[in-house]
N, C-alpha and C positions, 0 to 999 in steps of 0.2 A: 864596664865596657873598656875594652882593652885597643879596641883597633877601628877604624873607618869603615873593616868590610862588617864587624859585627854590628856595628850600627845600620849597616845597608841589610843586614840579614832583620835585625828585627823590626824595620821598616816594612820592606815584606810580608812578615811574616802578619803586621797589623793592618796592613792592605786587603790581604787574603781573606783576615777576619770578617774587615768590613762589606768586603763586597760578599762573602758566605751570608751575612746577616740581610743587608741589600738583597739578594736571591729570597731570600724567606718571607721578605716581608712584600714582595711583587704575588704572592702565593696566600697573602694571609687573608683571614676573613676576621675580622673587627667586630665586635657585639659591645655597646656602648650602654652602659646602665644607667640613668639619670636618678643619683642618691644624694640629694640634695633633703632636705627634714621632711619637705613636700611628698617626694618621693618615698623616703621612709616610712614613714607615716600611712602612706598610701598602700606600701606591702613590697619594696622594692628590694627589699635585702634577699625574700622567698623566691624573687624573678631571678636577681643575680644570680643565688646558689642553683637555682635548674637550669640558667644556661652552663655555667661551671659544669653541673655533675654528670647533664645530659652531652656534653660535649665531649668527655670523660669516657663515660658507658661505650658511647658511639666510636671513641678511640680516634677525636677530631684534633689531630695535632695541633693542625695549622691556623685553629680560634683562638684567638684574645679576649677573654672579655676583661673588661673594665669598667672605672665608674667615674661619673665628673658630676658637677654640681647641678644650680636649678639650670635648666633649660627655658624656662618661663612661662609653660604651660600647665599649671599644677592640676588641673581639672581631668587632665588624660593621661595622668601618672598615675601607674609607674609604667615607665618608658623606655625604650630601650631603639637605640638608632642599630643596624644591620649592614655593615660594608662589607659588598663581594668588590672582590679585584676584577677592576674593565665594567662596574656596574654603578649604578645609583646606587645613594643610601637610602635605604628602607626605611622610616621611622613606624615603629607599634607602640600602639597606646591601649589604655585599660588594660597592661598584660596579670596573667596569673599564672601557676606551673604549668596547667594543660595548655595555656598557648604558647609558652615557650615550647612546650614538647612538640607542639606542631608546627613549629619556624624551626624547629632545628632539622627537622626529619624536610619537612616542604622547601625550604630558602636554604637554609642554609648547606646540607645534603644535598638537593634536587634541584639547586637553583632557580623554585620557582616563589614566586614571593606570594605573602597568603592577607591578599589584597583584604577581606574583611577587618582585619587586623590593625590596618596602617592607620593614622594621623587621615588619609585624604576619605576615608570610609567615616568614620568617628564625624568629623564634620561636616560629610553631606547627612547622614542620620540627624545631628544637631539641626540642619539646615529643611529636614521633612518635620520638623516637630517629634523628634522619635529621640529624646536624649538618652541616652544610654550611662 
């Protein structure tokens, strides 16, 4: 660095960065993998890679998926929480590929969230005597 304006230049130019990133992530859709040993064990690595691959195929820039530890329900893993931008988070339990493939195309595509699927369906079923 040679001068005060080049230092105002690459202030700038790391402004520009951040709020280009800020812009991306007001647009992102969040898919949250619970891979905790629970999770694993339960089949959660097979959920991760088909939201990955099916987000992929479909050419869904603007998905993240990722993965965080136990959640603390290991009974409805493997799990996976669903953040649309300006919405609730959707949490699905008991998942497997065919129901990611149908959160991605219904929620996550179509914005409509594939209520069987959820945490709140799972334990009124538990709550009929119908454990799943």
């Amino acid at each position: 660095m040679k001068s005060i304006s080049e230092l105002e230049q690459i202030r700038k130019a790391t402004l520009e960065r951040i709020n280009l990133r800020r812009e991306d992530k007001e647009n992102e859709v969040r898919v949250v993998v619970g891979m905790a040993t629970c999770g694993i064990a339960a089949g959660a690595r097979p959920v991760m890679m088909a939201f990955m691959t099916e987000a992929n195929r479909r050419g869904l820039s603007q998905v993240t998926v990722s993965q965080t530890g136990c959640i603390g329900m290991c009974r409805y893993e493997p799990m996976a929480d669903v953040y649309l931008p300006g919405q609730e988070k959707v949490t699905y339990v008991n998942l497997d590929e065919e129901k990611v493939r149908r959160i991605v195309l219904d929620h996550i595509v179509n914005g409509r969230p594939v209520a069987e699927f959820t945490i709140a369906s799972a334990q009124n079923e538990i709550n009929r005597g119908n454990k799943k």
